[in-house]
Backbone as CSV, one residue per row, in Angstrom:
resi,resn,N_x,N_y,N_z,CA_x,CA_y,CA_z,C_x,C_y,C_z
1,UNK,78.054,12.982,148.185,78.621,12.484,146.936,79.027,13.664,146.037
2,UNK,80.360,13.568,145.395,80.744,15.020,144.559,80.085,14.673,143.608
3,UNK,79.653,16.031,142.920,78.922,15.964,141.053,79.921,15.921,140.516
4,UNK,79.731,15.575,139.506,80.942,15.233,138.458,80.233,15.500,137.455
5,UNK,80.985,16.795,136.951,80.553,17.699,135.906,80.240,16.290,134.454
6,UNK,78.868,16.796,133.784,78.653,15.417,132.372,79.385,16.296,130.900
7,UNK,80.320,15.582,130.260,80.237,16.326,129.086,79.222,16.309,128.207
8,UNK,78.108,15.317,128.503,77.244,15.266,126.847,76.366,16.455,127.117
9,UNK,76.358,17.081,128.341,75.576,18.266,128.672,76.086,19.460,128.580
10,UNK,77.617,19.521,128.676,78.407,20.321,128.114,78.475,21.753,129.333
11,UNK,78.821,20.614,130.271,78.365,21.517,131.744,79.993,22.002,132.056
12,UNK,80.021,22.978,131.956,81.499,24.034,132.562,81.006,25.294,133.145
13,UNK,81.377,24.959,134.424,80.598,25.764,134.809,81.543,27.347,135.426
14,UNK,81.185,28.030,135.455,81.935,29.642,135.513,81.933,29.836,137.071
15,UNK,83.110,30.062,137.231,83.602,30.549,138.611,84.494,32.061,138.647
16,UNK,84.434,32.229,137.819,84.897,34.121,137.883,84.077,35.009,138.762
17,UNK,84.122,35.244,139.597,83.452,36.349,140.053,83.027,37.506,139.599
18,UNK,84.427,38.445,138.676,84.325,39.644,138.254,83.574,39.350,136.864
19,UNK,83.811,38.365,135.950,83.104,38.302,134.968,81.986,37.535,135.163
20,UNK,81.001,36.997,136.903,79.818,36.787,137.126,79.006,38.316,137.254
21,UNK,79.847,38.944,138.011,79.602,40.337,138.212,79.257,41.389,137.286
22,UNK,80.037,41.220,136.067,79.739,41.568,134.674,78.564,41.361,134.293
23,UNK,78.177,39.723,133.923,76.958,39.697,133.305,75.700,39.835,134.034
24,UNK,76.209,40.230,135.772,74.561,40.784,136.220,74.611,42.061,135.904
25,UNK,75.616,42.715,135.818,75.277,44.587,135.612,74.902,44.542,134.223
26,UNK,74.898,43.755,133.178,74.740,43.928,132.060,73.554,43.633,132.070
27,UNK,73.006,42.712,132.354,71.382,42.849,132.810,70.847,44.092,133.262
28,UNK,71.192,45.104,134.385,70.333,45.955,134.569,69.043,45.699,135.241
29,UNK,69.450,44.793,135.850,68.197,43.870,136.574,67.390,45.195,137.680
30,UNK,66.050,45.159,137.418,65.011,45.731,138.534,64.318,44.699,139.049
31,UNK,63.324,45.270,140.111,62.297,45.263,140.884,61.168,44.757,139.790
32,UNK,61.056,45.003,138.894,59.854,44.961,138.190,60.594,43.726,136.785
33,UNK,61.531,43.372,136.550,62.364,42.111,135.626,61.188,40.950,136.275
34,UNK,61.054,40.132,135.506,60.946,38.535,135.169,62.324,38.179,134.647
35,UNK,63.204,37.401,135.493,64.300,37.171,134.911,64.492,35.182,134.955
36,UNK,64.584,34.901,133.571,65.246,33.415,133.432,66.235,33.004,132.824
37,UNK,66.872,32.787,134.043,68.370,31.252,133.597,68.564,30.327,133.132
38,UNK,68.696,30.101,131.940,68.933,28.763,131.055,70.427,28.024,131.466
39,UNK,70.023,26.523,132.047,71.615,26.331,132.733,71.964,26.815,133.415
40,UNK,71.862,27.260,134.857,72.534,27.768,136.051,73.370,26.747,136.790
41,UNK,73.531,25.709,136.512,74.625,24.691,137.200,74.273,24.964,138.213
42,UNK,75.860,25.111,139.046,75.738,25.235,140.578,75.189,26.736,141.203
43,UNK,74.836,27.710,140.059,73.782,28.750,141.412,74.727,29.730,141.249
44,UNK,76.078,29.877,140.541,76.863,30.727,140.819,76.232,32.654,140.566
45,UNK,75.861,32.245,138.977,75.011,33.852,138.506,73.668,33.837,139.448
46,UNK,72.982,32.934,139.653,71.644,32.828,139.931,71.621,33.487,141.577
47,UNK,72.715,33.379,142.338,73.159,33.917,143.642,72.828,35.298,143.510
48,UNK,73.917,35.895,142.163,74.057,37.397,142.251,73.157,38.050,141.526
49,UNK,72.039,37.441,140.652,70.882,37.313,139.999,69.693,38.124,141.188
50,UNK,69.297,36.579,141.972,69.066,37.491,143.060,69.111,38.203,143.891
51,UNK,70.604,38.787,144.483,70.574,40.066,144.786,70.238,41.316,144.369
52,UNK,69.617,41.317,143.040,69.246,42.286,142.414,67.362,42.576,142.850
53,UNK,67.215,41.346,143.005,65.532,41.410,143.714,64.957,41.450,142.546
54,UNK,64.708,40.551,141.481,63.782,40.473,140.532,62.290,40.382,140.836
55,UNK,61.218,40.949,139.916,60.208,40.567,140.502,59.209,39.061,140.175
56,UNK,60.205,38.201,139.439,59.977,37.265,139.304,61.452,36.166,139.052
57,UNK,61.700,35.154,139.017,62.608,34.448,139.175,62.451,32.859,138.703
58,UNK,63.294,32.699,137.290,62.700,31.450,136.685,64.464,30.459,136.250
59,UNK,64.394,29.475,137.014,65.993,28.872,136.266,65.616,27.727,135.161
60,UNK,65.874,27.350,134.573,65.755,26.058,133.952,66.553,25.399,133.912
61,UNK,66.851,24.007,134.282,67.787,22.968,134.455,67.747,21.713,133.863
62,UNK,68.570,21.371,133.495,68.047,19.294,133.039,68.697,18.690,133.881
63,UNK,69.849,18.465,134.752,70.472,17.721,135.237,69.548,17.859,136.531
64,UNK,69.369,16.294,136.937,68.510,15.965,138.253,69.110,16.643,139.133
65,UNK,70.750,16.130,139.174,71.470,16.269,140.650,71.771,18.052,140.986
66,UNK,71.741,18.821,139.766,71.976,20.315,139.916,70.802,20.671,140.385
67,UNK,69.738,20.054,139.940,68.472,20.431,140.675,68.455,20.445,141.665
68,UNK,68.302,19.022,142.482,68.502,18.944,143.510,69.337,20.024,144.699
69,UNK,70.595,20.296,143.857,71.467,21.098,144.888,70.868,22.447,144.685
70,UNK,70.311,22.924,143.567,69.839,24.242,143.708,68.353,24.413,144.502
71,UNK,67.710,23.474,144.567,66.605,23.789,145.933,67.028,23.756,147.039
72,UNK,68.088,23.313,147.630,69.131,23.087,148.896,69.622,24.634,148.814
73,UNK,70.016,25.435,147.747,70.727,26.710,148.080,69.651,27.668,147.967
74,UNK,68.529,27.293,147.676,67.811,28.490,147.047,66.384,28.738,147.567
75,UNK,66.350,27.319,147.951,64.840,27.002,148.330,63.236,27.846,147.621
76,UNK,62.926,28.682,148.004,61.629,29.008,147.656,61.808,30.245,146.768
77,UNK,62.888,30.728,146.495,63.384,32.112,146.049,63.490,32.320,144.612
78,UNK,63.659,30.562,144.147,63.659,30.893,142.568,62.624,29.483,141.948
79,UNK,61.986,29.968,140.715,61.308,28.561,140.804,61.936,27.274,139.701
80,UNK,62.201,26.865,139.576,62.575,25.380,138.957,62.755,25.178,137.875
81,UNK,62.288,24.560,136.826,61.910,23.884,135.672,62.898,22.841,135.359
82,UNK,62.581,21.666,135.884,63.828,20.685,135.281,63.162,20.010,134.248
83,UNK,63.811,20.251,132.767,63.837,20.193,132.343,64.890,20.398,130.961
84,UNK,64.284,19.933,129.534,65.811,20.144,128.973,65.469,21.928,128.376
85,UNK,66.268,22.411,128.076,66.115,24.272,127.939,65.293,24.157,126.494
86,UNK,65.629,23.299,125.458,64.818,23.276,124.032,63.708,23.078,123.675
87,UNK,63.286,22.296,124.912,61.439,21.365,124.881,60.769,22.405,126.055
88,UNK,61.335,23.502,126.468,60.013,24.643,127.333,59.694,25.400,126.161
89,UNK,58.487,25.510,126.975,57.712,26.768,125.921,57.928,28.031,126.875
90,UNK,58.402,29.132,126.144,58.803,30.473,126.483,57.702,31.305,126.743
91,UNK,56.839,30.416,125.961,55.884,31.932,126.094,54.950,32.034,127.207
92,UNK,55.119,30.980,128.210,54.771,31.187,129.604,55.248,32.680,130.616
93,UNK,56.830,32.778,129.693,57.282,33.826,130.063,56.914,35.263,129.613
94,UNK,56.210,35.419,128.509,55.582,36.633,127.727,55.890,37.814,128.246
95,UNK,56.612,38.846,128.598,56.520,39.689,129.553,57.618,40.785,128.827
96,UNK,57.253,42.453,128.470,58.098,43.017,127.836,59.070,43.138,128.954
97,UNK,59.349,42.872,130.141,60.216,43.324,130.835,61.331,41.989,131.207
98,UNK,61.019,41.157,130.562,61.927,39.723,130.820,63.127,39.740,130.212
99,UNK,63.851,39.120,130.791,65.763,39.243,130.626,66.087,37.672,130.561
100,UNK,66.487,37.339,129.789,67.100,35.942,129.578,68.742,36.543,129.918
101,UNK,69.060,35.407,131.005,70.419,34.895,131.009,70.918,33.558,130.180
102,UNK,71.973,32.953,129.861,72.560,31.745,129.909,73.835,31.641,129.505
103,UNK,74.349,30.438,129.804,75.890,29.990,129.371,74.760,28.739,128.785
104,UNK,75.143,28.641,127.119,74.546,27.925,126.413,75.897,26.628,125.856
105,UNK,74.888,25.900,126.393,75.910,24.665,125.896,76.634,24.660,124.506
106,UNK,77.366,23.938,124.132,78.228,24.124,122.345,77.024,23.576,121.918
107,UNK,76.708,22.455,122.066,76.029,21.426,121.014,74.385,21.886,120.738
108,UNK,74.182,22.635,121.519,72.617,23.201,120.815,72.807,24.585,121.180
109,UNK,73.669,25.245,121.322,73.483,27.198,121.575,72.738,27.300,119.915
110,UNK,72.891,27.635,118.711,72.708,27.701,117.827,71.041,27.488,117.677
111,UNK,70.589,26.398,118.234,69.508,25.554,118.033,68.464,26.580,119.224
112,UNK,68.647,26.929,120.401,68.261,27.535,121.274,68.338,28.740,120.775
113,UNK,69.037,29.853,120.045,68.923,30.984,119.651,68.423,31.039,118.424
114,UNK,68.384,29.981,117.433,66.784,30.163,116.385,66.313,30.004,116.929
115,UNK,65.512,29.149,118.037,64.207,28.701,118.342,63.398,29.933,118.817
116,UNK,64.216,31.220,119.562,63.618,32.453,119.976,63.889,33.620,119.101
117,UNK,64.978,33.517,118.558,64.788,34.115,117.328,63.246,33.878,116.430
118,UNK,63.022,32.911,116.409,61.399,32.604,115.290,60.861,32.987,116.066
119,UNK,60.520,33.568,117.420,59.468,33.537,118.216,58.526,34.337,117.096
120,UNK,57.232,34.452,117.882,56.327,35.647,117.221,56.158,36.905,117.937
121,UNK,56.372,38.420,118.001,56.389,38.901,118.449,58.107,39.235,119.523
122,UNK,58.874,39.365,119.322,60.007,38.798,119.883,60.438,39.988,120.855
123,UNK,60.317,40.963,120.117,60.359,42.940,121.385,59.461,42.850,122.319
124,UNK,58.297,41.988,122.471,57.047,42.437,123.393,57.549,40.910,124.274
125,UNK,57.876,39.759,123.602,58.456,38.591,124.289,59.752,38.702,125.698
126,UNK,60.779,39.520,125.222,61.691,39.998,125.813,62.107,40.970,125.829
127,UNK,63.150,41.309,126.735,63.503,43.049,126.815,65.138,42.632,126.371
128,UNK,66.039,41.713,126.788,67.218,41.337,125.962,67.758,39.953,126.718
129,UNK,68.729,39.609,125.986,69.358,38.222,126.340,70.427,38.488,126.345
130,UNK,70.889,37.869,127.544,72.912,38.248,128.099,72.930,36.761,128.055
131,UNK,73.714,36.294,126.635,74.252,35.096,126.542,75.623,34.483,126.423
132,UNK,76.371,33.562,126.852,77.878,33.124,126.898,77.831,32.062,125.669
133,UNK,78.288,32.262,124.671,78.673,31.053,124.142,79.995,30.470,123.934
134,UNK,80.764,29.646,123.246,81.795,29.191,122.640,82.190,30.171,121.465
135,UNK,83.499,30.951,121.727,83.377,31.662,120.521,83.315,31.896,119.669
136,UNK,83.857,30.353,118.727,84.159,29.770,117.478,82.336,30.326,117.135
137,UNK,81.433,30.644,118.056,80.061,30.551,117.662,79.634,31.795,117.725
138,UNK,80.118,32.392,118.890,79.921,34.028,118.471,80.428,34.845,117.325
139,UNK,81.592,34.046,117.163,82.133,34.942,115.683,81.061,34.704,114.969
140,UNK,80.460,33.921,114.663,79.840,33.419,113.538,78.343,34.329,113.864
141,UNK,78.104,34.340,114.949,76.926,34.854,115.435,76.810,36.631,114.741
142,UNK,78.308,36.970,115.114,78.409,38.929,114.735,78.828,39.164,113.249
143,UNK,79.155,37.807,112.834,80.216,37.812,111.334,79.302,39.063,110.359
144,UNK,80.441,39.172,109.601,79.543,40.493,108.293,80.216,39.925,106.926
145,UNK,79.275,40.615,106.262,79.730,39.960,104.603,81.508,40.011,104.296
146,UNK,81.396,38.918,102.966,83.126,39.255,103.129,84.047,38.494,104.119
147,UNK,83.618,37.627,104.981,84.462,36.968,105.641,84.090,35.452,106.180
148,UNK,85.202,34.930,106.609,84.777,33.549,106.459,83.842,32.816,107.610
149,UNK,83.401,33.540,108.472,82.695,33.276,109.542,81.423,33.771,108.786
150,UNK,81.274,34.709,108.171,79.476,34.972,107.558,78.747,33.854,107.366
151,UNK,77.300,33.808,107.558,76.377,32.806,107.219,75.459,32.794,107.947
152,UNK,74.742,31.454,107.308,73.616,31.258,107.793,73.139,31.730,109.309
153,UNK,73.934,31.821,110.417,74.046,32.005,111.916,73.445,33.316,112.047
154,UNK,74.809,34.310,111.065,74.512,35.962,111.106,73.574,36.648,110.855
155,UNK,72.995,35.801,109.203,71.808,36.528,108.399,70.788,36.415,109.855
156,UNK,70.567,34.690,110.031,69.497,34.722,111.269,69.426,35.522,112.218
157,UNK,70.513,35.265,113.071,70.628,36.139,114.481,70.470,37.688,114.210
158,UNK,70.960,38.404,113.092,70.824,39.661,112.871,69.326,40.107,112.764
159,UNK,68.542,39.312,111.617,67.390,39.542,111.326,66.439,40.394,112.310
160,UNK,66.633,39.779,113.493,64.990,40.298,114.042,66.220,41.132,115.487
161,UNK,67.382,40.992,115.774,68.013,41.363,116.655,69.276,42.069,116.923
162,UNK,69.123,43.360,117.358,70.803,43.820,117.351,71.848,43.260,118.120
163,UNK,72.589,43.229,118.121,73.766,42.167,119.063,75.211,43.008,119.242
164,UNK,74.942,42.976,120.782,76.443,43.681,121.223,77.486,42.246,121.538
165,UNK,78.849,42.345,121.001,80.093,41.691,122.055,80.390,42.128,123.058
166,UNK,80.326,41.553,124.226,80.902,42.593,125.358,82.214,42.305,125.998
167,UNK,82.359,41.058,125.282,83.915,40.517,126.160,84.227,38.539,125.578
168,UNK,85.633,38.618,125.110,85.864,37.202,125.233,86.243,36.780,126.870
169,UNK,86.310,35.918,127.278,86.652,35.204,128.092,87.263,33.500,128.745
170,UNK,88.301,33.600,129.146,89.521,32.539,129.159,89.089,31.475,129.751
171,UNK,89.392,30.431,129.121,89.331,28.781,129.884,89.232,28.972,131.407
172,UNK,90.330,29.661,132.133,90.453,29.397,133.406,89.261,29.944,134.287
173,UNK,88.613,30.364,133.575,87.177,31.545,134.104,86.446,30.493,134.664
174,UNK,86.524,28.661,134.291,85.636,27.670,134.301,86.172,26.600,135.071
175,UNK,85.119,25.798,135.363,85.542,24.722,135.935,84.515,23.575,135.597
176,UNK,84.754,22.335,134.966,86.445,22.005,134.267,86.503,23.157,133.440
177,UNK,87.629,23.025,133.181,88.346,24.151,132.166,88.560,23.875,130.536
178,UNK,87.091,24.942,130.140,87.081,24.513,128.349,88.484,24.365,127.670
179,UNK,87.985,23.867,126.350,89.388,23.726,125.779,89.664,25.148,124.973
180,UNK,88.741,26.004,124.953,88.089,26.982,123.538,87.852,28.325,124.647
181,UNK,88.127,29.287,124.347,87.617,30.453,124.828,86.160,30.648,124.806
182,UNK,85.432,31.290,125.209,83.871,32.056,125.156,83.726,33.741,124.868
183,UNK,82.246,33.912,124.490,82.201,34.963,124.517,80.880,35.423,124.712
184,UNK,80.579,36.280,125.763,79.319,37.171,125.841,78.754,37.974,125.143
185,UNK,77.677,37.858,124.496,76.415,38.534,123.295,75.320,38.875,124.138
186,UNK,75.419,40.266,124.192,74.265,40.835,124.127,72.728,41.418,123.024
187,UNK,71.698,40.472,123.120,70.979,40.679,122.094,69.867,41.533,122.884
188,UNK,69.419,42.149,122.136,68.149,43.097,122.117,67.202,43.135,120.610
189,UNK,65.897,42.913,121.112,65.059,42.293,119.916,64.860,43.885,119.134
190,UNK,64.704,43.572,117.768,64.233,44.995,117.057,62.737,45.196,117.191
191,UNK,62.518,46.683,117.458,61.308,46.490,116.631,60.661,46.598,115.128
192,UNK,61.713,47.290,114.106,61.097,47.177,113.161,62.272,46.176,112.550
193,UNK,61.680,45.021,111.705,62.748,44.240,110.910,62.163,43.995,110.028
194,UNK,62.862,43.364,108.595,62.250,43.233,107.342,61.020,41.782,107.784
195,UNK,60.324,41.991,106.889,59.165,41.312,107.371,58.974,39.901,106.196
196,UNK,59.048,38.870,107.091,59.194,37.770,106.157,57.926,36.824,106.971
197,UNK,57.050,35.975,105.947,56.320,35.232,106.229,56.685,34.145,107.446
198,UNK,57.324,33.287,106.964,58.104,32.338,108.090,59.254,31.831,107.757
199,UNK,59.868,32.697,109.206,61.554,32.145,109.319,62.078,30.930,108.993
200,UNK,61.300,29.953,108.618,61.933,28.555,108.056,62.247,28.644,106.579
201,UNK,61.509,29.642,105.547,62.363,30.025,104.211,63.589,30.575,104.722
202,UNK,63.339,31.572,105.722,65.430,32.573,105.472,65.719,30.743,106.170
203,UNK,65.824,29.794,106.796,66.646,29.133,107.173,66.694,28.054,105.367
204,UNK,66.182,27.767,105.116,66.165,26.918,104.092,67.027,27.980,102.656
205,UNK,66.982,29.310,102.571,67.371,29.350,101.410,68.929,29.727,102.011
206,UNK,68.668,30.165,102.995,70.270,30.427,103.331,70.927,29.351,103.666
207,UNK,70.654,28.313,104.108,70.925,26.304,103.628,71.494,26.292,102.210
208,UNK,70.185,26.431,101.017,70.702,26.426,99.890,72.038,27.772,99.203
209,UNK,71.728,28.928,99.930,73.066,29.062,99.392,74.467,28.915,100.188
210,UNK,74.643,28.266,101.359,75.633,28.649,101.934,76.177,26.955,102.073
211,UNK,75.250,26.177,101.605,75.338,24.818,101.381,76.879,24.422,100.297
212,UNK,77.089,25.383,99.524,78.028,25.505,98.491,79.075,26.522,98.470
213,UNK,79.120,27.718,99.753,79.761,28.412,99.394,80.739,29.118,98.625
214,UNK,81.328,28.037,97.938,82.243,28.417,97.175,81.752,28.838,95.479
215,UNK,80.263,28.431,95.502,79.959,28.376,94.311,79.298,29.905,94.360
216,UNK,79.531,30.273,92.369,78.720,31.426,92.306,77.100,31.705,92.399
217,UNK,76.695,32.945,92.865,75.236,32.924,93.562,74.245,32.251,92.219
218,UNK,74.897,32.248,90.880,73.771,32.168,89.992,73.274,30.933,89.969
219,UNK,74.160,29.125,90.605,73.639,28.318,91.186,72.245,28.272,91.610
220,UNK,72.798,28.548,93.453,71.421,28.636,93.707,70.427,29.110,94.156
221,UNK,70.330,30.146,93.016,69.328,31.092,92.386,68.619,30.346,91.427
222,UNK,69.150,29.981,90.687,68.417,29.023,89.133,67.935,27.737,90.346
223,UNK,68.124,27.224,91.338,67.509,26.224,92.159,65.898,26.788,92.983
224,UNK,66.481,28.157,92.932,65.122,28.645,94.303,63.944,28.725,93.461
225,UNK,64.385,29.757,91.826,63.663,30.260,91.183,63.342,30.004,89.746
226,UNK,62.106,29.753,89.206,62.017,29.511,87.873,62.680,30.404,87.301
227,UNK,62.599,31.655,87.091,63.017,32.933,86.662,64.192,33.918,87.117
228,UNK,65.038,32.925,87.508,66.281,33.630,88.464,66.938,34.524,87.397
229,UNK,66.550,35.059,86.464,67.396,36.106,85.958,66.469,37.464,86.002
230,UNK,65.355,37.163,86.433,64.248,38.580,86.886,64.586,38.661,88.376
231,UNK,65.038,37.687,89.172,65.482,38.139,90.130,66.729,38.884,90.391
232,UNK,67.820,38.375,90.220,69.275,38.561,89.770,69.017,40.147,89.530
233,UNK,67.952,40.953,88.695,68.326,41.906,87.662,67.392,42.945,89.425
234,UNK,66.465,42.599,89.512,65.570,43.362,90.639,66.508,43.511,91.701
235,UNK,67.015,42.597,92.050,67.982,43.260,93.313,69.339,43.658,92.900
236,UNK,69.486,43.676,91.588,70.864,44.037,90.877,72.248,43.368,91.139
237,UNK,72.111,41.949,91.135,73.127,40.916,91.938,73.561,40.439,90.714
238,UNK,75.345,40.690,91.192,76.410,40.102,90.083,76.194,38.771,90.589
239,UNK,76.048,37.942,89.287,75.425,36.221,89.214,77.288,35.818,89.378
240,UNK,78.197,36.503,89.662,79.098,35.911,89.685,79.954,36.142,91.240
241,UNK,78.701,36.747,91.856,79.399,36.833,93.355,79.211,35.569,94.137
242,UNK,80.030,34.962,95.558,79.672,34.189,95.913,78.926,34.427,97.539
243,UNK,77.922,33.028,97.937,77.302,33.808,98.731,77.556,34.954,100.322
244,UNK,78.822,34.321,100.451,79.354,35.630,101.231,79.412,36.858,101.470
245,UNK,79.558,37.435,100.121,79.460,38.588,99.533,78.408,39.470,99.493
246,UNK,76.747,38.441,99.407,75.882,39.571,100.193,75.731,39.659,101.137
247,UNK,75.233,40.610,101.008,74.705,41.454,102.933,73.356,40.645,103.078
248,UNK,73.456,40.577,104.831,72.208,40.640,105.236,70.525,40.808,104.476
249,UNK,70.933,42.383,104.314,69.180,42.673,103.861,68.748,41.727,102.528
250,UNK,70.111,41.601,101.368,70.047,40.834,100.470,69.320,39.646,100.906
251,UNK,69.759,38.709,101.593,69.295,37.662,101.812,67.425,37.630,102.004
252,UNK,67.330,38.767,103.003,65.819,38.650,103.727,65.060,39.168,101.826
253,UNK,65.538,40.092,101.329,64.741,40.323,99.798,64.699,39.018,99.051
254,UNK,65.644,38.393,98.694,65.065,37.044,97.860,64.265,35.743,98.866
255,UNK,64.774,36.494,100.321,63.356,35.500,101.009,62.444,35.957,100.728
256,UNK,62.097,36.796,100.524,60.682,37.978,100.152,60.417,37.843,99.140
257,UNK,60.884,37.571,98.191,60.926,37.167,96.658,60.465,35.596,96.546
258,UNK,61.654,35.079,97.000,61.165,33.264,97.141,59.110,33.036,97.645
259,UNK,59.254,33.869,98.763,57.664,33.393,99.124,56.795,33.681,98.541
260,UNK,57.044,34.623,97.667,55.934,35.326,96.551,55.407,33.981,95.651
261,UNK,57.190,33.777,95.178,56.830,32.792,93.925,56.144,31.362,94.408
262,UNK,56.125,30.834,95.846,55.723,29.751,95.924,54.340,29.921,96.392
263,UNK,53.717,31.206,96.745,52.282,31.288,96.867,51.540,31.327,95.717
């Protein structure tokens, strides 16, 4: 019986060779890697994955029938997890030498890269992640102050991780064939990053300011803070910029600020 690729899973699956070939050298895969595949479809990376001889080998899948066909190609060589990629716990994987692959679906890539982004410990968790997304999402992922892709995505993803582009790549690379180009992000966890209690304030205040973008920051500032003009003056922020306009570190300081005032 043929599979017939599902859209609500958002399964396109990559048949390029030279740009499969790409994202295993970008790995850097050894002998001594724990390496896991989020979404391997039909086996295509996971083939040239293992030619590298990892010393461990983990795919994760939700679709029954891809399952199925990948114990038929693979048998004992890689181990399983069917399941959906958002509801595993990672930290089975714990290992400074582990390499995340994936081609992350549109409808939760975002949702899957906070969820390890918050990890605890995130440099000793992994060694880096070679990920494909939709690009409309990578822009947003590398965006910098000043432009219209900045936000909530960037402040996050930047926070705890440096991030290389290494390449867009064309509809025809896939099968079926997206409607939208992609693009490969290379992340590598930091080890030193500004240090914030819990990542659910930077997601909530960067909600509240990016919730309005168009409005000036002194909004919502007077929302976060009783005293938003002792803040405003400490980090020296024109109350008439909008939130685009700050940087990064800005953001993580009035998270640092915000948690003070609510303890």
């Amino acid at each position: 019986m043929k599979f017939v690729p599902k859209k609500s899973l958002g399964q396109n699956f990559l048949i390029d060779e030279k740009v499969i070939d790409l994202i295993v050298n970008i790995g850097n895969i050894n002998n001594k890697n724990t390496v896991v595949e989020v979404g391997p479809g039909k086996g295509a990376l996971t083939k040239k994955i293992l030619e590298k001889n990892p010393n461990k080998f983990v795919v994760i899948e939700k679709d029954n029938e891809l399952v199925k066909d990948l114990e038929k190609k693979f048998e004992d060589k890689i181990k399983i997890i069917n399941n959906d990629m958002m509801k595993v716990s990672y930290k089975e994987f714990f290992n400074k030498n582990l390499i995340i692959f994936g081609n992350l679906p549109y409808n939760i890539s975002t949702q899957i890269l906070a969820k390890w982004i918050k990890m605890d410990n995130l440099d000793n968790f992994c060694k880096k992640f070679v990920l494909m997304f939709q690009k409309e999402v990578a822009d947003r992922v590398i965006a910098r102050k000043d432009t219209k892709n900045y936000g909530r995505l960037s402040i996050l993803s930047n926070w705890k991780m440096k991030i290389e582009k290494i390449i867009d790549i064309e509809p025809d690379s896939f099968k079926p064939t997206p409607r939208v180009k992609s693009t490969i992000l290379v992340f590598v966890p930091k080890k030193n990053f500004y240090k914030i209690k819990d990542p659910k304030n930077l997601e909530y205040i960067t909600n509240v300011f990016f919730n309005q973008r168009r409005k000036m920051i002194k909004k919502p500032l007077r929302y976060l803070f009783k005293d938003y003009e002792f803040v405003s003056k400490k980090l020296s922020l024109d109350l008439n910029l909008r939130p685009q306009n700050l940087d990064r570190l800005t953001f993580y300081k009035i998270c640092e600020l915000y948690e003070a005032s609510i303890n």
